[in-house]
VEXRO-942152 format. One record per atom (N, C-alpha, C): chain; x, y, z; residue number from 1. Coordinates in steps of 0.05 Angstrom, whole numbers, padded with zeros to 5 digits. Layout:
BEGIN
{"A", {X, Y, Z}, NUM}
...
end
This chain:
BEGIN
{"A", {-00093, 00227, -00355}, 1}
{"A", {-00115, 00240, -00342}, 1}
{"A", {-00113, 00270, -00348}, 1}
{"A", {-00131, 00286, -00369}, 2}
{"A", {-00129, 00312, -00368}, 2}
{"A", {-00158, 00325, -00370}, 2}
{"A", {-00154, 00348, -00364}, 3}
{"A", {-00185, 00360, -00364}, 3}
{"A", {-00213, 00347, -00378}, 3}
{"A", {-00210, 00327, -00390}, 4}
{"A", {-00237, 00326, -00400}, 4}
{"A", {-00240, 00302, -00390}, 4}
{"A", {-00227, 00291, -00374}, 5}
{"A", {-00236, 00272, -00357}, 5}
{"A", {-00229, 00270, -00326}, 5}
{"A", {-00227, 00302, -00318}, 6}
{"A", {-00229, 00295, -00292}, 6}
{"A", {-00249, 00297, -00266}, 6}
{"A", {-00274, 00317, -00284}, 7}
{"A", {-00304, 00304, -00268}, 7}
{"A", {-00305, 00276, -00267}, 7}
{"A", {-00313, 00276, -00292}, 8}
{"A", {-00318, 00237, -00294}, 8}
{"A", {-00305, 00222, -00270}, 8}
{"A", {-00282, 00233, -00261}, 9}
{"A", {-00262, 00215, -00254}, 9}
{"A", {-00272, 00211, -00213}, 9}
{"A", {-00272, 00242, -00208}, 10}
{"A", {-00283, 00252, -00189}, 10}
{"A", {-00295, 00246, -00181}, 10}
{"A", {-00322, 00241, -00198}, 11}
{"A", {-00352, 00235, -00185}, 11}
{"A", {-00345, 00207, -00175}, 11}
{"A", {-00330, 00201, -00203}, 12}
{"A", {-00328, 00158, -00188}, 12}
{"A", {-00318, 00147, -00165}, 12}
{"A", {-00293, 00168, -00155}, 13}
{"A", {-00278, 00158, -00131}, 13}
{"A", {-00286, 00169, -00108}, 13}
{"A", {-00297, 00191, -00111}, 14}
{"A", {-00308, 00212, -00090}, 14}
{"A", {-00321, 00190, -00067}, 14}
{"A", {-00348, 00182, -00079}, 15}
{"A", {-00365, 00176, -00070}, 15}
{"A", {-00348, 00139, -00053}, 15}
{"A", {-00330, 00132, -00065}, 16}
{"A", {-00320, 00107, -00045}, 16}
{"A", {-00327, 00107, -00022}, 16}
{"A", {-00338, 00088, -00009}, 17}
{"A", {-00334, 00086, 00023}, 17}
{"A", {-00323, 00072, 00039}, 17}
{"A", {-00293, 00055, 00022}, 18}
{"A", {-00278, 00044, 00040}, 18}
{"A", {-00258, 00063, 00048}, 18}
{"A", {-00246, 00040, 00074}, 19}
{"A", {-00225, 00058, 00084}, 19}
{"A", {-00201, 00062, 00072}, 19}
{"A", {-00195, 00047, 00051}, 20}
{"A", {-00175, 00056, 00036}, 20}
{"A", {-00176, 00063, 00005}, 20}
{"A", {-00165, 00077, -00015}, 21}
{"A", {-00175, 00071, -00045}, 21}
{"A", {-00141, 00062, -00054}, 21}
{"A", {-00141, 00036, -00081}, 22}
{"A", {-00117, 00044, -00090}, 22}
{"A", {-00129, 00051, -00118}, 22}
{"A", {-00122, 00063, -00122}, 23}
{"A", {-00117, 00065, -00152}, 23}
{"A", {-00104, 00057, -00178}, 23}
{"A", {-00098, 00047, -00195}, 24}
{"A", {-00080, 00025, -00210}, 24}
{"A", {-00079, 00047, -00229}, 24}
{"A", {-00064, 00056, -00231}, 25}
{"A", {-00051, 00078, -00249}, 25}
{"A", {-00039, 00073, -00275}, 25}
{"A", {-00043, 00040, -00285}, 26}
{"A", {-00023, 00036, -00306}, 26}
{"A", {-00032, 00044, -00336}, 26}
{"A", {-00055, 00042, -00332}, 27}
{"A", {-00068, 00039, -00361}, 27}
{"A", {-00072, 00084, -00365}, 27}
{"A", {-00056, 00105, -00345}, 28}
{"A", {-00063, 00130, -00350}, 28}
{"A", {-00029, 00126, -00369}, 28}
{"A", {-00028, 00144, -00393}, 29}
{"A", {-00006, 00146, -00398}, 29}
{"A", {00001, 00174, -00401}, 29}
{"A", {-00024, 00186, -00393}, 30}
{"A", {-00011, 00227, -00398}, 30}
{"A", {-00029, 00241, -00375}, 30}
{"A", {-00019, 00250, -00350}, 31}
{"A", {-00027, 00259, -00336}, 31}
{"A", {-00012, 00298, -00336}, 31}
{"A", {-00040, 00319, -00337}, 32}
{"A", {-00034, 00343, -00339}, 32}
{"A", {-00036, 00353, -00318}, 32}
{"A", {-00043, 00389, -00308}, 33}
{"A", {-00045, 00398, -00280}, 33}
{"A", {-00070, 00389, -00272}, 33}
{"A", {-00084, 00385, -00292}, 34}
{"A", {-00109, 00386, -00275}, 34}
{"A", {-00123, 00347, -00270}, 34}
{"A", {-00102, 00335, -00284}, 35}
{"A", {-00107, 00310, -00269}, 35}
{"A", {-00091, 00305, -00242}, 35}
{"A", {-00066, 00319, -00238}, 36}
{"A", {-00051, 00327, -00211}, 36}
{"A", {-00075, 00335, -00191}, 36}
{"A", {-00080, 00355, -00203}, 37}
{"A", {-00099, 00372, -00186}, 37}
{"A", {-00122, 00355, -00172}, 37}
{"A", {-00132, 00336, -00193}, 38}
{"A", {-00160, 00314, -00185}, 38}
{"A", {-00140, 00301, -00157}, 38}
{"A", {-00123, 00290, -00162}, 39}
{"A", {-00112, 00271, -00155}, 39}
{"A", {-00103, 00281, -00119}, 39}
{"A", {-00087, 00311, -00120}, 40}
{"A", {-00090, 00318, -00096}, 40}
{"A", {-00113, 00318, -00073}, 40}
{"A", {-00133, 00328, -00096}, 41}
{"A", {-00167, 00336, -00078}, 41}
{"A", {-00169, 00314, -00071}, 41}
{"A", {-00174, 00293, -00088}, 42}
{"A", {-00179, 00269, -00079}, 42}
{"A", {-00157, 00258, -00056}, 42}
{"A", {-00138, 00259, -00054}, 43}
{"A", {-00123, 00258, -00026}, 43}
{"A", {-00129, 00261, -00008}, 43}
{"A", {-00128, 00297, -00007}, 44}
{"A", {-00136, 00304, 00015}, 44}
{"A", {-00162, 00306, 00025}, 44}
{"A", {-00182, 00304, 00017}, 45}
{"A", {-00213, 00304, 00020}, 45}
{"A", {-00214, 00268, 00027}, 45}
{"A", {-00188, 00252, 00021}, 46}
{"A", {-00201, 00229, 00038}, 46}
{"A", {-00183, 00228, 00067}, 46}
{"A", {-00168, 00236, 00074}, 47}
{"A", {-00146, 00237, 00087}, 47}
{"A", {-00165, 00260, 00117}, 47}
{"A", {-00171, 00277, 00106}, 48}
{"A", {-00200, 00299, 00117}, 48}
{"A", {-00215, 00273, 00138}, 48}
{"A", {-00221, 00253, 00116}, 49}
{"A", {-00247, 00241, 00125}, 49}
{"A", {-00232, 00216, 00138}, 49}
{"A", {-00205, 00208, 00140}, 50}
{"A", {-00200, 00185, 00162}, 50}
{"A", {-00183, 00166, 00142}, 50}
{"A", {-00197, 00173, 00113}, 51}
{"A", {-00183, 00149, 00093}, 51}
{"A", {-00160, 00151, 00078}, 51}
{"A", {-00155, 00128, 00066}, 52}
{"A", {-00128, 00128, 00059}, 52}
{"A", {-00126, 00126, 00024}, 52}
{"A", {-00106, 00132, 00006}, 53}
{"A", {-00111, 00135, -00024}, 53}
{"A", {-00073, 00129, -00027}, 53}
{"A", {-00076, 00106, -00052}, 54}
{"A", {-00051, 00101, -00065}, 54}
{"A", {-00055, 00095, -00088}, 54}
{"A", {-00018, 00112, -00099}, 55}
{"A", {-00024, 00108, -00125}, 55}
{"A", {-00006, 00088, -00138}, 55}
{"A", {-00017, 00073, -00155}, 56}
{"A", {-00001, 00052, -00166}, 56}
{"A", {00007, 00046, -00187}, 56}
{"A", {00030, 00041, -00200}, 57}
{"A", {00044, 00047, -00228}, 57}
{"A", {00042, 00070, -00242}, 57}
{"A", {00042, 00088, -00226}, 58}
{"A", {00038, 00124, -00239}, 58}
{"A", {00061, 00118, -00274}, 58}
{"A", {00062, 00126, -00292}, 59}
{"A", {00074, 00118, -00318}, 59}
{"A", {00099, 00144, -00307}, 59}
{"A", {00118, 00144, -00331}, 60}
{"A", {00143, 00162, -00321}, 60}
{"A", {00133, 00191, -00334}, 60}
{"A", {00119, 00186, -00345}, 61}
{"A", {00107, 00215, -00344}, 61}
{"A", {00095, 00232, -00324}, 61}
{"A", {00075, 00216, -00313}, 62}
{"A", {00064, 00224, -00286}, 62}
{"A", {00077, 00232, -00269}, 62}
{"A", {00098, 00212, -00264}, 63}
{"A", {00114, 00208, -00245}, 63}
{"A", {00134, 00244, -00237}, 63}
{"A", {00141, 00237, -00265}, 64}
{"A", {00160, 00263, -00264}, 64}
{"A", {00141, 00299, -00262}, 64}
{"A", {00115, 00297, -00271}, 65}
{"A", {00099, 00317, -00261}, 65}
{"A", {00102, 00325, -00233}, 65}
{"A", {00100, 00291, -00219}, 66}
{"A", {00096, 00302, -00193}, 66}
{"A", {00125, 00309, -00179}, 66}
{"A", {00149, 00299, -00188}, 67}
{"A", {00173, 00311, -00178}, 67}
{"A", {00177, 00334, -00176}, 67}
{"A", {00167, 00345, -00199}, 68}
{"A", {00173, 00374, -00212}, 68}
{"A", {00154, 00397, -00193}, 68}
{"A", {00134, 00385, -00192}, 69}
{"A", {00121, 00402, -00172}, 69}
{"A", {00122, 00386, -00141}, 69}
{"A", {00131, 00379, -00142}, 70}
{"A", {00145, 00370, -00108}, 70}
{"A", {00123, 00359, -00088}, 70}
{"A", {00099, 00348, -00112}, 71}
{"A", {00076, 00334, -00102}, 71}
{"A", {00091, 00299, -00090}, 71}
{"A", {00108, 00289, -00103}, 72}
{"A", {00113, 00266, -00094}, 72}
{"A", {00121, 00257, -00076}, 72}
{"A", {00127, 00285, -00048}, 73}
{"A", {00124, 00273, -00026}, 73}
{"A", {00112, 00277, -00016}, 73}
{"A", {00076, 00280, -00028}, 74}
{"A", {00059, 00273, -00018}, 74}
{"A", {00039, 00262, -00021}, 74}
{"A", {00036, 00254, -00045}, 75}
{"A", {00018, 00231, -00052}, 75}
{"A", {00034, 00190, -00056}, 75}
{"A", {00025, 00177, -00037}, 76}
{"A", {00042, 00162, -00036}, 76}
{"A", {00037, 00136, -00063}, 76}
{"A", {00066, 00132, -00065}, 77}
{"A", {00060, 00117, -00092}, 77}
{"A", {00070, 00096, -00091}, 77}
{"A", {00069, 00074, -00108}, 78}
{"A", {00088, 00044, -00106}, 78}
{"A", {00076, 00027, -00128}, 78}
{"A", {00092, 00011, -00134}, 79}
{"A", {00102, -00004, -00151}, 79}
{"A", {00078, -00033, -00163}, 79}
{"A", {00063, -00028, -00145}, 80}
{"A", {00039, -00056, -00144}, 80}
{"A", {00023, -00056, -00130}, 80}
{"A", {00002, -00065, -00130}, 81}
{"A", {-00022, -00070, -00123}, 81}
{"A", {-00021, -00074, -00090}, 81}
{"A", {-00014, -00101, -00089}, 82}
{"A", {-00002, -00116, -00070}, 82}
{"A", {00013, -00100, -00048}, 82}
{"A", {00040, -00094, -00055}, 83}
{"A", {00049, -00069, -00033}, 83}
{"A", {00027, -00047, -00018}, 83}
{"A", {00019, -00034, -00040}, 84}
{"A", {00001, -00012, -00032}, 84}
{"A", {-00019, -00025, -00011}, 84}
{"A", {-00044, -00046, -00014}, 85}
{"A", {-00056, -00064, 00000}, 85}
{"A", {-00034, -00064, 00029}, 85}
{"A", {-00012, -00081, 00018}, 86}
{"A", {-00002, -00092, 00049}, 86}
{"A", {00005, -00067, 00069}, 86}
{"A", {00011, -00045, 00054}, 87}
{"A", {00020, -00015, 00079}, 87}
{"A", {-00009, 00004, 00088}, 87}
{"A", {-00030, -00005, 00075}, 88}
{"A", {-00054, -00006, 00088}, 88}
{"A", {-00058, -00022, 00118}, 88}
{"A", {-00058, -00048, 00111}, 89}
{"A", {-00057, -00076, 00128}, 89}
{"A", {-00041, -00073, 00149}, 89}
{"A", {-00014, -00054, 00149}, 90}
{"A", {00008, -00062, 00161}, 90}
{"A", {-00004, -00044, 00176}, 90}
end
């Protein structure tokens, strides 16, 4: 996910109106600042509004973006679909 696709990306999830979003992260394989950046707004602008956002199979690229900038303890992440769903549920 890098700048030339992170309107696109925006407009799509923005507008959700469930209470939770996951996201399936597997098929991104190069995430830059400014797909971080989508990814925070989109956090917190649902989190603002009551809802909840996870991310799922972030690739080790991603992954390590967000260590480095010390975003990963705060966007919450996990391993599957399923998990993410059930700590909604739970």
């Amino acid at each position: 996910m890098s700048l030339e696709r992170v309107h696109d990306f925006l407009c799509m999830v923005r507008s959700e109106p469930a209470s939770y979003r996951v996201l399936d992260l597997s098929g991104v394989s190069f995430l830059d600042s400014a797909g971080v950046g989508a990814l925070v707004s989109l956090f917190i602008s649902r989190r603002r509004a009551g809802k909840g956002l996870a991310l799922v199979a972030l690739a080790l690229q991603g992954t390590a973006v967000l260590q480095v900038s010390g975003l990963i303890r705060l966007l919450p992440l996990y391993t599957s679909v399923d998990l993410a769903i059930r700590q909604f549920r739970s």
